[in-house]
C-alpha positions in Angstrom: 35.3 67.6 -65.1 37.3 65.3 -63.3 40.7 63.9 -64.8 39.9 60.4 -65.7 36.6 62.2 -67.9 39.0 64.0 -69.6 41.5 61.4 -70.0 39.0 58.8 -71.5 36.9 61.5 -73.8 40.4 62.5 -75.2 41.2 59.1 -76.3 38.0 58.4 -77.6 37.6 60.9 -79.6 41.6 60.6 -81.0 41.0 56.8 -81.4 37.5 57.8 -83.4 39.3 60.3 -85.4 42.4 58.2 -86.2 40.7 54.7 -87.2 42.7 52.6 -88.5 45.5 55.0 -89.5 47.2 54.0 -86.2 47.7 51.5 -83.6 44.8 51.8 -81.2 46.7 52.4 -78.2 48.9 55.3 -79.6 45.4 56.8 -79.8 44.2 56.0 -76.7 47.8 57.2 -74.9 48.1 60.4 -76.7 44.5 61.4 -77.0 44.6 60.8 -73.2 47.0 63.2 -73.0 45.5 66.2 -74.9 43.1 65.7 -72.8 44.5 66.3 -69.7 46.6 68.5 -71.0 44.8 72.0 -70.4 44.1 71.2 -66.2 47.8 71.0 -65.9 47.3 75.3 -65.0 46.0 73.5 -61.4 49.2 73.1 -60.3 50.7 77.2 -60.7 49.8 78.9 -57.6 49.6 82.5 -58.2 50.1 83.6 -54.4 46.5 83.9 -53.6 43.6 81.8 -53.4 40.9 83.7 -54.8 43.7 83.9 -57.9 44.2 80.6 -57.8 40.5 80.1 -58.3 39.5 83.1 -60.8 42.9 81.6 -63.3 41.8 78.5 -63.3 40.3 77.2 -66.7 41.6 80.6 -68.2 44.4 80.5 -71.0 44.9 77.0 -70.5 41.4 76.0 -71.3 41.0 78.6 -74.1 39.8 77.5 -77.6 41.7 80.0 -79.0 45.5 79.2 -77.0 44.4 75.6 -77.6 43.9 75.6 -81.2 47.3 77.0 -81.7 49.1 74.5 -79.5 47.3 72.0 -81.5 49.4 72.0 -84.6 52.9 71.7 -83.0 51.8 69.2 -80.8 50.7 66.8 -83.5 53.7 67.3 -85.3 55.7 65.7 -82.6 53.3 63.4 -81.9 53.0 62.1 -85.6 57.3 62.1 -85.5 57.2 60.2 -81.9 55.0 57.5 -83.5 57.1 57.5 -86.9 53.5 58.2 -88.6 54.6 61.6 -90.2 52.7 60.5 -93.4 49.6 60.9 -90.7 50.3 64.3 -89.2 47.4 66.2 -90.6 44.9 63.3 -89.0 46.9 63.4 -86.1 46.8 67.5 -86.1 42.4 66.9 -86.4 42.4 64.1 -83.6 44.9 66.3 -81.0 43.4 69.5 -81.6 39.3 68.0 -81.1 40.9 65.8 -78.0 42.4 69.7 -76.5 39.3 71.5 -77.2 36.4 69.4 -76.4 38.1 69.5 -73.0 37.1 73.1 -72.2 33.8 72.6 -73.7 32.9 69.3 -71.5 34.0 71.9 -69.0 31.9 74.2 -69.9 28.7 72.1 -68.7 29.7 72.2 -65.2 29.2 74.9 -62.9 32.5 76.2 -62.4 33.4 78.9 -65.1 35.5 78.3 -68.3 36.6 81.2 -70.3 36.6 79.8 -73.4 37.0 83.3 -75.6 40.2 84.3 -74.2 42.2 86.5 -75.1 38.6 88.3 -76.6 37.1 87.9 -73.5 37.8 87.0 -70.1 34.1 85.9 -69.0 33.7 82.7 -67.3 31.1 80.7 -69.5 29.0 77.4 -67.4 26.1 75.7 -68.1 26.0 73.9 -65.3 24.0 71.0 -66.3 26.5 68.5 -65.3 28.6 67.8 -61.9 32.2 67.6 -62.0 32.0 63.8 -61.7 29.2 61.9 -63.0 29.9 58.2 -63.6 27.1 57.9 -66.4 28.8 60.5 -68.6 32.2 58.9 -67.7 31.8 55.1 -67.6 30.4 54.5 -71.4 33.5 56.6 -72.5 35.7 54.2 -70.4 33.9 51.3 -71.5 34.7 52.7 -75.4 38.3 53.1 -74.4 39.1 49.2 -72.8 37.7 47.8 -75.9 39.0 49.6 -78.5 42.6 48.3 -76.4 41.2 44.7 -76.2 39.4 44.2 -79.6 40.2 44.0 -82.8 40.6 47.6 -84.6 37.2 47.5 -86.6 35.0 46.1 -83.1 36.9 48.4 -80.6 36.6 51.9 -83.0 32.5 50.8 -83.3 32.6 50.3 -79.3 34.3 53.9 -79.3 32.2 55.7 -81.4 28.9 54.4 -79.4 30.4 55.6 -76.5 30.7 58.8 -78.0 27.4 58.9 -79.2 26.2 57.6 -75.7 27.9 60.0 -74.0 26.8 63.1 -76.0 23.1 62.0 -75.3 23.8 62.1 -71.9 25.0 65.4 -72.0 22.1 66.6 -74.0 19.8 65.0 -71.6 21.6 67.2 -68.8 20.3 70.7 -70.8 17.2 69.0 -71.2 16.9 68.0 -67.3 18.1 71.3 -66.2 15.7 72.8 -67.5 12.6 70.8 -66.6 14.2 71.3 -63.3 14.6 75.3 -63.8 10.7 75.6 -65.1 9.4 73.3 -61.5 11.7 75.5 -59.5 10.7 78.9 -60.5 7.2 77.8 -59.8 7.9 77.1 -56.7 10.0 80.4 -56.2 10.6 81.5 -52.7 10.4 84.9 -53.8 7.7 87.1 -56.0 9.4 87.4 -59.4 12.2 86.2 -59.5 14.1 86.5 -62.4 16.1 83.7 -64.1 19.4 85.8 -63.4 18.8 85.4 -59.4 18.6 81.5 -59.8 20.9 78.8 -60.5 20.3 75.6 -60.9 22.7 72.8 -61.2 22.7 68.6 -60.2 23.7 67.4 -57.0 26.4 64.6 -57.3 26.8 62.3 -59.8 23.4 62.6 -61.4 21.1 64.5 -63.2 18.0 63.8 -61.1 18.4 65.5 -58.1 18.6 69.3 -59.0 19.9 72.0 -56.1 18.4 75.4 -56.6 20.4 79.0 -55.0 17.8 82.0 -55.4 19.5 85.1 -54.6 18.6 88.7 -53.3 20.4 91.5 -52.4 19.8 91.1 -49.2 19.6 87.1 -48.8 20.1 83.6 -50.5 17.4 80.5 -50.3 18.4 77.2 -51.2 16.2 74.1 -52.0 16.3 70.8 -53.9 14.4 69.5 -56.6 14.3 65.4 -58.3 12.7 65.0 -61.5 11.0 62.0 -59.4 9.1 64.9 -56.3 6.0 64.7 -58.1 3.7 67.5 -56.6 5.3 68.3 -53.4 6.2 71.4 -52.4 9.3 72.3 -53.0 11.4 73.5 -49.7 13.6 76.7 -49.0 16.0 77.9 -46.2 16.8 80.9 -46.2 19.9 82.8 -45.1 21.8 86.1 -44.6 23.7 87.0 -47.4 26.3 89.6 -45.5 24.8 92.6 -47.6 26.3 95.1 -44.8 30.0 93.8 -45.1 29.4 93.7 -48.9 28.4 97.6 -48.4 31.2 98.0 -46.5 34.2 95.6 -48.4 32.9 95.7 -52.3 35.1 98.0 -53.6 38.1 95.4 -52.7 39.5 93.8 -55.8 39.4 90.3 -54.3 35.6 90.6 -53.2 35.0 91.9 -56.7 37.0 88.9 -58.4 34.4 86.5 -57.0 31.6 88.3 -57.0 32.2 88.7 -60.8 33.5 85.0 -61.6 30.2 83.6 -59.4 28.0 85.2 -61.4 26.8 87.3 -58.4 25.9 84.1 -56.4 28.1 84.6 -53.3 28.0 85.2 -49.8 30.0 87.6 -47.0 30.3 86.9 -43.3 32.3 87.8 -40.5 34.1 85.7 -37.7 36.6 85.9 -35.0 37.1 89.3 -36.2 38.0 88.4 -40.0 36.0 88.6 -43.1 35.0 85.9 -45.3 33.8 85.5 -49.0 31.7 82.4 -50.2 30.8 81.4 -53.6 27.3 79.3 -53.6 27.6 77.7 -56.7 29.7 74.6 -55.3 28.6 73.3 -52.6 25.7 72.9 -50.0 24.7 74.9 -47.0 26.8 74.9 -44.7 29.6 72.7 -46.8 31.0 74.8 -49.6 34.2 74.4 -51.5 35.5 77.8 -52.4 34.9 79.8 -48.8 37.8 82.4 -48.2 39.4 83.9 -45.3 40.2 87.7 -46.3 41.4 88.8 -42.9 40.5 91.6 -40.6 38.8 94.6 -42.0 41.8 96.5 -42.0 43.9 94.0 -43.7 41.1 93.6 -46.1 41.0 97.6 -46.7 44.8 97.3 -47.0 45.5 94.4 -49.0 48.0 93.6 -46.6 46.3 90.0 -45.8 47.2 86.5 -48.2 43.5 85.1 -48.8 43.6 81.6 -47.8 41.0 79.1 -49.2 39.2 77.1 -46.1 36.9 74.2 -46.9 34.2 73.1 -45.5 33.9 69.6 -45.8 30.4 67.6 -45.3 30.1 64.4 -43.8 29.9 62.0 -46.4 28.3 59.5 -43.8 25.7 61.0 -43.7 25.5 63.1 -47.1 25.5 60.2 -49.4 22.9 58.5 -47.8 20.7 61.5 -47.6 22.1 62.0 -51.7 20.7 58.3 -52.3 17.2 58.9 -50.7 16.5 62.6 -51.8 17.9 62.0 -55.5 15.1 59.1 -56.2 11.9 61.2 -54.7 12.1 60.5 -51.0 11.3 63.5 -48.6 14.3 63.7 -46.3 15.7 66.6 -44.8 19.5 67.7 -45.8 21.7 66.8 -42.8 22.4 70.5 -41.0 18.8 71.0 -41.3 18.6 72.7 -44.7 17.2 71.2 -47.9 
């Protein structure tokens, strides 16, 4: 999730935690903290994009790594705010602020691997976007208050926001897989298995669900709302690359995201140089992890630096179409897909 999710879930849940044990906004500061804490592994670059990508959300975002830091880091914290009396309900409030990060990251699409060092598979859900202000805004609500109110009105206001929040969350699972049960009915292929589909929300909501069937020869996409009724639900479809894959699948780095995207990823070839796509974030043609892995021979040699090139929608154009599709109405995804 994004950073001011985490930020405001970590000090809501220290603040809940601590009561009245401390001053509200040392909870709200340091529980904030903790909660960023585990995305600070954004900013190592490991000298390759696809790296860069795969070691995201890895040790740092570990339940394991993080349980461990948990216990030091309370004890300066409880010494910083001369409350060493506190340091075991500081050691509970830090350590549930630093792992329910990973595990609110776990809802979205992009891969956590929550069992390192046990195992390095990326666990998602994918039932929630990486920004959605209705998860976010009752948490930030909680926050503010328990800073402006009095202590016993501002920890009720925080622990609703909790409770709201975690509803919402639940109603994501809940809506995914309404979503999951329409869409499969609507499959563009016979049989289709549940490992072939994903589904996961467009932006900032849980109405509007995007659907990527894949085969080993091509990928459909198509959108479902909660509000379509009985209309038929719409595919594109498109070449997945299946020859260059033949061709470039033994390469470590094709492997790496074939691997952490679950198998939903595309190959192509252009200008002379081959790139790798992963499906999951994004929208035909727009997608946010789409990597330039050089010519064949550099691939074959791994002689070439993979570089990570985005492809940006138009957001005059895509938030309108968001806004219309998301509340039932039939219009076609600008690009022609959808």
């Amino acid at each position: 999730m994004d950073s001011l999710t985490q930020f405001v879930l970590g000090s809501a849940i220290a603040t809940a935690t601590l009561g009245r044990r401390t001053a509200a906004w040392k909870a709200v500061l340091w529980g904030g903290v903790a909660g960023t804490l585990p995305d600070l592994d954004a900013f190592i670059d490991h000298g390759d994009a696809i790296l860069n990508m795969v070691r995201h959300r890895s040790e740092s975002h570990s339940l394991f790594f993080l349980s461990l830091l948990s216990a030091p880091l309370a004890w300066l914290v409880a010494r910083l705010c001369r409350e060493p009396q506190h340091v075991a309900r500081w050691w509970l409030a830090l350590w549930l602020a630093l792992i329910t990060h990973p595990l609110l990251d776990w809802m979205t699409v992009y891969g956590t691997q929550l069992l390192l060092p046990f195992t390095n598979h990326p666990y998602a859900v994918g039932s929630i976007f990486i920004i959605d202000p209705l998860y976010t805004l009752p948490l930030l609500t909680g926050v503010l208050a328990a800073l402006a109110l009095r202590q016993g009105r501002g920890l009720a206001w925080v622990r609703g926001a909790l409770v709201v929040s975690s509803a919402y969350l639940a109603w994501s699972v809940a809506a995914q897989q309404i979503a999951t049960q329409r869409i499969l009915a609507s499959a563009p292929v016979p049989g289709l298995a549940h490992a072939q589909l994903l589904v996961t929300p467009a932006p900032f909501n849980t109405l509007l669900w995007r659907a990527v069937a894949v085969t080993p020869t091509h990928y459909y996409e198509g959108y479902y709302s909660l509000l379509d009724g009985p209309r038929t639900m719409r595919w594109t479809k498109h070449d997945r690359g299946a020859a260059l894959y033949q061709a470039h699948g033994a390469s470590a780095l094709v492997q790496r995201v074939a691997r952490f995207s679950h198998g939903f990823f595309k190959m192509s070839a252009a200008g002379g140089e081959v790139f790798i796509t992963d499906l999951r974030m994004g929208y035909e043609p727009h997608y946010s992890f789409h990597f330039n892995l050089g010519t064949p021979a550099e691939l074959a040699s791994g002689q070439h630096t993979t570089t990570q090139e985005w492809q940006r929608p138009d957001l005059a154009t895509a938030l309108p179409w968001l806004w219309e599709r998301m509340w039932g109405g039939d219009a076609p995804l600008p690009g022609g897909a959808g």
